[in-house]
C-alpha positions as CSV (number, residue, x, y, z in Angstrom):
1,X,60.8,126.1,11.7
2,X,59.8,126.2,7.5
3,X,62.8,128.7,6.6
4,X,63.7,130.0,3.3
5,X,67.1,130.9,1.3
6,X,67.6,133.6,-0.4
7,X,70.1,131.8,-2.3
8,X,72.9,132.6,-4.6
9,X,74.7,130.0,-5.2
10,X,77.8,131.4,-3.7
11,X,79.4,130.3,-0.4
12,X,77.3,132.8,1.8
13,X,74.1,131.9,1.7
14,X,75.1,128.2,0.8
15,X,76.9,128.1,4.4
16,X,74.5,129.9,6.0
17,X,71.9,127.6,5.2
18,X,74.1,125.2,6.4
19,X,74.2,126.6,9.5
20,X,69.7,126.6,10.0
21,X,70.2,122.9,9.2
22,X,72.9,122.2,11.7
23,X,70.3,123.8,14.3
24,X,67.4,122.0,13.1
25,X,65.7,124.5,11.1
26,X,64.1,123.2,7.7
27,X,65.2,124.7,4.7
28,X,61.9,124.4,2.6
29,X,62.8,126.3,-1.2
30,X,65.3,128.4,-2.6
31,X,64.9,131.9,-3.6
32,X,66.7,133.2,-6.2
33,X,66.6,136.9,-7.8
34,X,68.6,137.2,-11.1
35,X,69.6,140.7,-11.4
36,X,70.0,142.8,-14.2
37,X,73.8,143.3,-14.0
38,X,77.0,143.5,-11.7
39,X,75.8,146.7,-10.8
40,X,73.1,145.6,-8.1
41,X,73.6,146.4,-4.5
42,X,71.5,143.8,-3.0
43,X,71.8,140.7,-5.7
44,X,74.4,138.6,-6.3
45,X,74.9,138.4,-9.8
46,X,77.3,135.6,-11.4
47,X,76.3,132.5,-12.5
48,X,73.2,132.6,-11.3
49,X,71.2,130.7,-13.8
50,X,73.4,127.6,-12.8
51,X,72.0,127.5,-9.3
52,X,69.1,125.0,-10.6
53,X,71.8,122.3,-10.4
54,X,72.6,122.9,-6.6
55,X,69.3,123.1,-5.9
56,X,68.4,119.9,-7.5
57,X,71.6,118.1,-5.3
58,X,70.0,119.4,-2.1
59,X,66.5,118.1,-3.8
60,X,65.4,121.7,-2.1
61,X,62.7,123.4,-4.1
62,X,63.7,126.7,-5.9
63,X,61.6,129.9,-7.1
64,X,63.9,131.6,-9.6
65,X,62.8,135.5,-10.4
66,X,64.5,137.1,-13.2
67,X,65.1,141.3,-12.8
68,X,65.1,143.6,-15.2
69,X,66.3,147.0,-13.4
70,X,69.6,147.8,-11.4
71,X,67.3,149.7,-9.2
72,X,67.8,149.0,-5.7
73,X,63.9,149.9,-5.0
74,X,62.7,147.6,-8.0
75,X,64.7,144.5,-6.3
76,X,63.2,145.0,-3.2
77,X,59.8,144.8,-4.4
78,X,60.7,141.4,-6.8
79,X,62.3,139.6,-3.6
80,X,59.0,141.0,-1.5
81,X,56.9,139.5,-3.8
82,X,58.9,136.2,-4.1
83,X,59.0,135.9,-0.5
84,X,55.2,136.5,-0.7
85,X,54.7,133.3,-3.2
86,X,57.2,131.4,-0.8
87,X,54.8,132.4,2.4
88,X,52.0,130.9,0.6
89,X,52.7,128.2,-1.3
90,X,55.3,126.9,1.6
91,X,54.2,128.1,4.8
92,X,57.1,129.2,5.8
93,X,57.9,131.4,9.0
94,X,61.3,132.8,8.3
95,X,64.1,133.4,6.1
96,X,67.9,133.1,6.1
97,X,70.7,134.9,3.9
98,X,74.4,135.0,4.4
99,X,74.9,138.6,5.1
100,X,78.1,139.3,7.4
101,X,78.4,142.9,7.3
102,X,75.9,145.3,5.5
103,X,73.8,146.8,7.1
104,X,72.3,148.0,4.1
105,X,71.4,144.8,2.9
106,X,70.1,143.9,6.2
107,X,67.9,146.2,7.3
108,X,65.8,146.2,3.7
109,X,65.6,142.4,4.3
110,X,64.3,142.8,8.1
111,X,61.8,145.8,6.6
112,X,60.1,143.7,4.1
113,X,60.1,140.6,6.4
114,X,58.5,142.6,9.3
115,X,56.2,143.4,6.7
116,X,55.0,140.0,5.6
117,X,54.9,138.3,9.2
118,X,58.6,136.8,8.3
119,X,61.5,135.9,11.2
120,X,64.9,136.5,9.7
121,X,68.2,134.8,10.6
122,X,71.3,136.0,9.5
123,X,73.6,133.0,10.8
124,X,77.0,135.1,9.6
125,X,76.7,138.4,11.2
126,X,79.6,139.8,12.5
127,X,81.5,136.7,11.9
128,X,85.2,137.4,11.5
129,X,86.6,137.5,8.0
130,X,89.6,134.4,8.5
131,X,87.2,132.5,10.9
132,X,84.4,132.4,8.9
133,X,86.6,131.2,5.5
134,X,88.3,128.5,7.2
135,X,84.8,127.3,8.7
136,X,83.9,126.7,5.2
137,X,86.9,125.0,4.3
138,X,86.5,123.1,7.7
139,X,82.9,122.3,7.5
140,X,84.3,120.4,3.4
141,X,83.0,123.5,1.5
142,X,84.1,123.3,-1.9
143,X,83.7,127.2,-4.0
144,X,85.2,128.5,-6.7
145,X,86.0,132.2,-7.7
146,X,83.2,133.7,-10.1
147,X,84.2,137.5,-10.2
148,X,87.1,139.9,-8.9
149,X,87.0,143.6,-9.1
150,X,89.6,144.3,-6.6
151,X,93.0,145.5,-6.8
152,X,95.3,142.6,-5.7
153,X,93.1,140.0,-7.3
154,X,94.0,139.5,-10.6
155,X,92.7,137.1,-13.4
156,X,94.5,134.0,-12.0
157,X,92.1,133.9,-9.1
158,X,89.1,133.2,-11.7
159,X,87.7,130.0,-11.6
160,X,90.4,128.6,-8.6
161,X,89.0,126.7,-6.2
162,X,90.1,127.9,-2.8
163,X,91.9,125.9,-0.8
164,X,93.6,126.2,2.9
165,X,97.0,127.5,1.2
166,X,95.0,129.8,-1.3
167,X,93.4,130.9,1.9
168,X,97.2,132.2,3.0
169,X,98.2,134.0,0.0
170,X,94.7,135.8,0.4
171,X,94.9,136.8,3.7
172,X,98.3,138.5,2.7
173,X,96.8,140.0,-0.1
174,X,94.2,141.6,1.5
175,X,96.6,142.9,4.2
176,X,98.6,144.6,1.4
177,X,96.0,145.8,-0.8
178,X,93.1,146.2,1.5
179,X,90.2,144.2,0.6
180,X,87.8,141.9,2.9
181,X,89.5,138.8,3.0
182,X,86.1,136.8,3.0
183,X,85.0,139.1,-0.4
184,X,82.2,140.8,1.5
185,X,82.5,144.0,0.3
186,X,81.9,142.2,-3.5
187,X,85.8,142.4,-3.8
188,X,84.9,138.8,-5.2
189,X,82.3,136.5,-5.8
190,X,81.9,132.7,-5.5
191,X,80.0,129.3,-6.8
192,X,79.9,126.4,-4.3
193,X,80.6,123.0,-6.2
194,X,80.0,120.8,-3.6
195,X,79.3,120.9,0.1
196,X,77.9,118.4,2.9
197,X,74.2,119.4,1.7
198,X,75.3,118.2,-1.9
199,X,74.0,114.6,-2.9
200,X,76.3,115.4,-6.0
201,X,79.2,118.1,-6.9
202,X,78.7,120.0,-9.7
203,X,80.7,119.3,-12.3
204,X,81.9,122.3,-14.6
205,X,82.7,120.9,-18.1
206,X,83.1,124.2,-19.8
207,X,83.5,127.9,-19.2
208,X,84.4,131.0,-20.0
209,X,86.8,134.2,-18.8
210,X,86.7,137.8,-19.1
211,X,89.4,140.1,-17.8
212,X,89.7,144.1,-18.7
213,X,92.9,144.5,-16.8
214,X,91.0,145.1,-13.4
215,X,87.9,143.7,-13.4
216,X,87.1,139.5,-14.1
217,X,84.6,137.1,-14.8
218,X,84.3,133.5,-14.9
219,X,81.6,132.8,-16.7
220,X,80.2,128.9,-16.3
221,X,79.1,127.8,-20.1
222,X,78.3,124.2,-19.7
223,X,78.3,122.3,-15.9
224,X,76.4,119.4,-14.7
225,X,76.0,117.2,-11.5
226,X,79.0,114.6,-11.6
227,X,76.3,111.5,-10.7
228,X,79.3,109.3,-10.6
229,X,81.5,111.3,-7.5
């Protein structure tokens, strides 16, 4: 089946995708909405703009919208109309994303997929928080920390690379303080770097962090495929 990503760069969607490969689906382009700010409740929102380099190491096609409302009813009619541009100039019969838990996000996707004739496969759902992160770090997924805005996360998580013993501390973390320990409640956000659909990692040369005492960003400034990994 001709499936489509609704694709953020972060591990998510990038493992979910994953996932329709592993089952024989064929991921055809990338769609990828960059909102307007943190604020959305639908869009992922870091380091978006970057994405064009993972796309170009899974030589996948990408259709890249820009958004210029936090409006939840505004996004939904940019990805409708993405997906609608995707349906015709790729033929595709479905699309995937790497929801887990909102039904929110959900059931707007399914409604504007019913809609258009589109199946939709949500790989994740339901998955279990510590199962589903060390699948990623089984399966050799490599992500970094783009954004925190949860207590018990503080700057010194930005940019890290999670690995199986930052996967502990975490775990205890979120047991203390509360928070989803695989960031699904937007407690954090992540960038994958490199992953078995990769030809090449990406390469971050240069970047960029913002902290108000609660809130974080990393903010990618200059990155790259490493050609030579």
């Amino acid at each position: 089946m001709k499936i489509a990503s609704l694709f953020s760069g972060g591990k998510d969607s990038t493992f979910a995708m994953y996932l329709m490969q592993k089952q024989g689906h064929d991921i055809v382009v990338l769609l990828t909405i960059r909102p307007n700010s943190a604020n959305s409740h639908l869009l992922h929102h870091p380091n978006t703009h970057w994405t064009r380099f993972q796309a170009e190491s899974m030589n996948i096609p990408q259709l890249i919208a820009e958004s210029n409302s936090d409006d939840t009813e505004h996004e939904l009619l940019q990805i409708k109309d993405l997906l609608s541009s995707a349906k015709e100039r790729f033929d595709i019969d479905g699309i995937v994303h790497g929801g887990i838990k909102s039904n929110f996000q959900k059931e707007r996707f399914e409604t504007i997929c019913r809609k258009l004739g589109l199946k939709v496969f949500v790989p994740l759902w339901n998955t279990q928080a510590e199962e589903h992160m060390n699948d990623l770090l089984d399966h050799d997924f490599s992500f970094v920390v783009t954004s925190v805005t949860s207590e018990g996360l503080d700057d010194a998580w930005l940019g890290k690379k999670i690995t199986r013993s930052d996967l502990g501390i975490l775990k205890g973390l979120s047991e203390k303080y509360g928070f989803n320990l695989n960031f699904e409640g937007g407690e954090a956000e992540t960038f994958v770097v490199d992953c078995p659909m990769f030809s090449f990692p990406v390469e971050i040369s240069k970047f960029e962090k913002r902290w108000d005492g609660y809130r974080g960003r990393f903010e990618i400034v200059e990155a790259g495929l490493n050609y030579d990994a």
